[in-house]
C-alpha positions, 0 to 999 in steps of 0.5 A: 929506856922507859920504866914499867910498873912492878905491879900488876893486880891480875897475873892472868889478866889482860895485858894493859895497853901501855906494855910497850909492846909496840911498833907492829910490824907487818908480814912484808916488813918481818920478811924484808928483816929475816932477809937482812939478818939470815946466814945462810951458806956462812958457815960448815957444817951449816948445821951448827950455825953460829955455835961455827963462830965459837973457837978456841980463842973464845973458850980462852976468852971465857975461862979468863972471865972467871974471877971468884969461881963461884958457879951459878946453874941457871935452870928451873927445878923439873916441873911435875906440877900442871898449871898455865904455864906447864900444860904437859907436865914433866914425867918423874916416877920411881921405878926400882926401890932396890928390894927393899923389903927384901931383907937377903937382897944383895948388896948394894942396894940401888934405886932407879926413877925414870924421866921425861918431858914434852920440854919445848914449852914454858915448864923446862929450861932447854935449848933449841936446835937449829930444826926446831923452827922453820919459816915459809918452810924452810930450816936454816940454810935454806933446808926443806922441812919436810925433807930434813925432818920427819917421824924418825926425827931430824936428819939436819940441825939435830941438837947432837950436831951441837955438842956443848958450848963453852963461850963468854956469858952476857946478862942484860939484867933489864929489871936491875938497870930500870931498878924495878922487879920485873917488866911486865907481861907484854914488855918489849925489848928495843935495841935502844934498850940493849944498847942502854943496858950495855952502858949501864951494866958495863959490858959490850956484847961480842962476837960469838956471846952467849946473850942472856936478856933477864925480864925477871919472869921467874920472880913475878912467878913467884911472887904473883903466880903463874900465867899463860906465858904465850899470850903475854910475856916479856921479851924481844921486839924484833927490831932489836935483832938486828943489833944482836946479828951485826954483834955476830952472837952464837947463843940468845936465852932469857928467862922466858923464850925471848919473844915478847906477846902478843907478838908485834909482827901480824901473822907470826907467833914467835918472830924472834925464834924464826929470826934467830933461829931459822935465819941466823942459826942462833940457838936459843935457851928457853925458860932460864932461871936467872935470878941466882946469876942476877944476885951473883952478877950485882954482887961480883959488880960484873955482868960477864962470865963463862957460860956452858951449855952442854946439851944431851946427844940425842940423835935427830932430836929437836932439842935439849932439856938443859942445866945451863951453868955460868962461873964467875 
């Protein structure tokens, strides 16, 4: 694998032009690809997708990973604050103090706040359903977008049909096996990367996985500040999706949303969604936070672990803002 500077003078700056963000990949060449790695007609009911590949004997699996105990959430605070990468701001406001000028008021006093979230976007950690991405108008399985989903919501591959998930927990800690800070804005991600990481790190990602690519994202943050994650962010090429379809994973997130941009592929903002996604019913978590299970996974010596995802039930809903947790 190549390494990348952990440096960079401008966060919001233009990408420089040895990111490694390359080879391009043309439209004829991505759809020849989303025909290789898609799913469809595999599994009932389709609109689980891979989530299908997670049995009992995966959770016994998982739940025999846990060593020390030791739990570690992965996602970011809930974000109220405005900024590059956060344009519509989570909502938190109070809204019952519990009478608390009241001096006779009943016992016991409570207080109420309300939350909200236009969540599919940099600022919350979530997960994706399997309606939230259609390719050349079609969802999973060969579904019609705009028969499946509509003003009322989805009627195909809503978050509810998820439920949560319990299943073996894979982090591909590329800024640990490098020995740098982070990548760089623009890094891409190569299969040969994976496969190098997976031999470094002493872990083989399995069927029905959940794979966490850390690009070290949330520390550049801190450290350099915000940026516009969709002009430029690490992740993915999709010539390493491939490889994560032929291991038959059930789960993709990372620290950003997992695609690298500017995006290889002429045409296509966030390839890797439509690939994972759209083709092979792969949800994905966007926006982890991952540098407590980095420190947590260096100290344990191990890269593996349970992970659970359990997404809210919402009836027709896209997705899920969530509080993935990983126990060691």
């Amino acid at each position: 694998m190549s390494s990348s500077s952990a440096q960079a003078p401008d966060p919001q700056g233009p990408v420089p032009a040895d990111n490694g963000n390359g080879p391009a990949v043309s439209r004829r060449e991505f759809d020849a690809l989303f025909e290789a790695v898609r799913t469809w007609g595999q599994w009932a009911p389709a609109d689980r997708g891979a989530w299908n590949r997670v049995t009992a004997d995966h959770v016994r699996r998982a739940t025999a990973a846990v060593r020390s105990g030791t739990v570690v959430p992965t996602a970011l605070p809930w974000n109220t604050r405005s900024g590059p990468d956060n344009r519509r701001p989570a909502l938190h406001h109070m809204t019952d103090l519990g009478d608390a000028e009241v001096s006779e008021a009943p016992e016991p006093r409570t207080h109420k706040d309300f939350i909200a979230a236009d969540y599919h976007g940099k600022g919350v950690t979530h997960l994706d359903a399997l309606c939230h991405i259609a390719y050349r108008g079609q969802l999973y399985d060969g579904r019609t977008a705009n028969e499946a989903v509509d003003s009322a919501g989805a009627r195909f591959g809503a978050v509810s049909t998820l439920g949560p998930l319990v299943t073996k927990g894979v982090l591909l800690d590329l800024p640990a096996v490098l020995g740098i800070r982070w990548l760089e804005p623009g890094r891409a991600v190569h299969a040969k990367d994976i496969v190098a990481a997976e031999k470094a790190l002493g872990v083989t990602i399995g069927e029905g996985d959940a794979v966490l690519l850390r690009s070290g994202h949330v520390r550049r943050r801190a450290e350099l500040g915000a940026w516009d994650p969709d002009t430029a962010s690490a992740g993915l090429h999709v010539n390493a999706v491939p490889l994560l379809a032929e291991r038959g994973i059930a789960l993709l997130g990372g620290d950003g949303d997992s695609d690298v941009r500017p995006s290889p592929v002429d045409g296509v903002h966030s390839p890797v969604h439509a690939l994972a996604v759209a083709a092979m019913g792969v949800p994905l978590l966007d926006n982890l936070d991952l540098e407590a299970l980095s420190a947590a996974t260096a100290e344990a010596g191990r890269h593996e672990f349970m992970f659970v995802v359990a997404p809210l039930n919402i009836p027709g809903g896209t997705g899920s803002p969530v509080t993935p947790v990983a126990v060691l």
